[in-house]
C-alpha positions in Angstrom: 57.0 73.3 -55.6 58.8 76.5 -54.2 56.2 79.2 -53.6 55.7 82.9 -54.1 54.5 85.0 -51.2 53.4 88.1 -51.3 50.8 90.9 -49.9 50.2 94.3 -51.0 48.2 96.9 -49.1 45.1 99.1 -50.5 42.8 101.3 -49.3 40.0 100.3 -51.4 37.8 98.1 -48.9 37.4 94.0 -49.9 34.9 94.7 -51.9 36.2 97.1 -54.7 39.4 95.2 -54.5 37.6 92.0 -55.5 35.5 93.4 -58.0 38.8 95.4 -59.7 40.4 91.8 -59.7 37.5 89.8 -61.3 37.9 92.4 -64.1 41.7 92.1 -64.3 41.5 88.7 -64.3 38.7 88.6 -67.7 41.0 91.0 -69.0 44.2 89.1 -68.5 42.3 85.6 -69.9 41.3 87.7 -73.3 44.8 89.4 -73.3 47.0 85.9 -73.0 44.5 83.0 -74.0 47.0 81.5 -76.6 49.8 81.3 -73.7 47.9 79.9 -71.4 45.6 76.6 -71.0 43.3 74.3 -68.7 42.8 78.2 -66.5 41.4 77.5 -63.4 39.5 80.2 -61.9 37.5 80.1 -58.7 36.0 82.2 -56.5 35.1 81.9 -52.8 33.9 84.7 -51.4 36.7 87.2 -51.5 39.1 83.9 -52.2 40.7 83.1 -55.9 42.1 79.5 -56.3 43.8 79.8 -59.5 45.5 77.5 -61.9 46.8 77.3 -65.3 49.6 76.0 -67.3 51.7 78.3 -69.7 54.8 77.1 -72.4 54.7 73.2 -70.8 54.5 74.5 -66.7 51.5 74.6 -64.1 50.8 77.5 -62.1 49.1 77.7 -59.2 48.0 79.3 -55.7 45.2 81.6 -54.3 44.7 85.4 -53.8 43.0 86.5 -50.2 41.2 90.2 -50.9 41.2 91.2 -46.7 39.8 94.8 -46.1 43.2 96.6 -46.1 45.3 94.0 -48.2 45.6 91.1 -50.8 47.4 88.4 -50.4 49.2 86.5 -52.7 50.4 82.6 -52.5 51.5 81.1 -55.7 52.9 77.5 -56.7 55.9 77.8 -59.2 57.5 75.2 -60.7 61.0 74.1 -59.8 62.5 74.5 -63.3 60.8 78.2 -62.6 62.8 78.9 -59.6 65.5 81.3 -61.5 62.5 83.4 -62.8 61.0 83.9 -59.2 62.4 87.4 -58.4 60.9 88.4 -61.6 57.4 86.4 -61.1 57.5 88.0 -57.5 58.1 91.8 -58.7 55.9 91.1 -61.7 53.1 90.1 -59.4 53.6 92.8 -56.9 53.7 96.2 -59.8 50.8 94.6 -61.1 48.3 94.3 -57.9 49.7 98.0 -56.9 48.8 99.6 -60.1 45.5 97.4 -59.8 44.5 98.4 -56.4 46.6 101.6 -55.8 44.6 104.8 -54.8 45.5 106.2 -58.2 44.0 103.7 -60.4 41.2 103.8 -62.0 38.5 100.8 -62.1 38.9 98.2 -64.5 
């Protein structure tokens, strides 16, 4: 499966970061729970392993909340690969307005 990599840098320390992406990702489950199914969701730590399918394809990867950044390595599938500059940006605008200095908790 071709992969999405990606980090984006906060000043928030690991700890607000992981708590402001527990709460984005309640709020994403409630906000898209007829798109997606079997959602995967667990926590190590300041880990995510994630999974879930959406219109017939499995997602997957992990999120890595470090003190100064998060990193992001996702699992697309192949017949996704055309979409993956767009899953990449997506991803990225999201976790900025998430963790940037300017945002406010979720």
């Amino acid at each position: 499966m071709p992969s999405v990599k990606l980090s984006v840098p906060h000043r928030l320390g690991q700890e607000e970061a992981s708590a402001r992406l527990k709460r984005f990702f309640v709020r994403l489950k409630n906000r898209y729970q007829n798109q997606l199914s079997d959602l995967e969701e667990k926590w190590s730590g300041h880990d995510l392993d994630f999974g879930f399918k959406t219109y017939g394809f499995h997602v997957s990867g992990r999120m890595s909340v470090e003190p100064e950044e998060v990193r992001f390595d996702g699992q697309i599938p192949l017949a996704a690969m055309m979409f993956k500059g767009k899953i990449e940006q997506t991803v990225r605008d999201e976790l900025n307005k998430l963790l940037g200095d300017e945002a406010k908790p979720a």
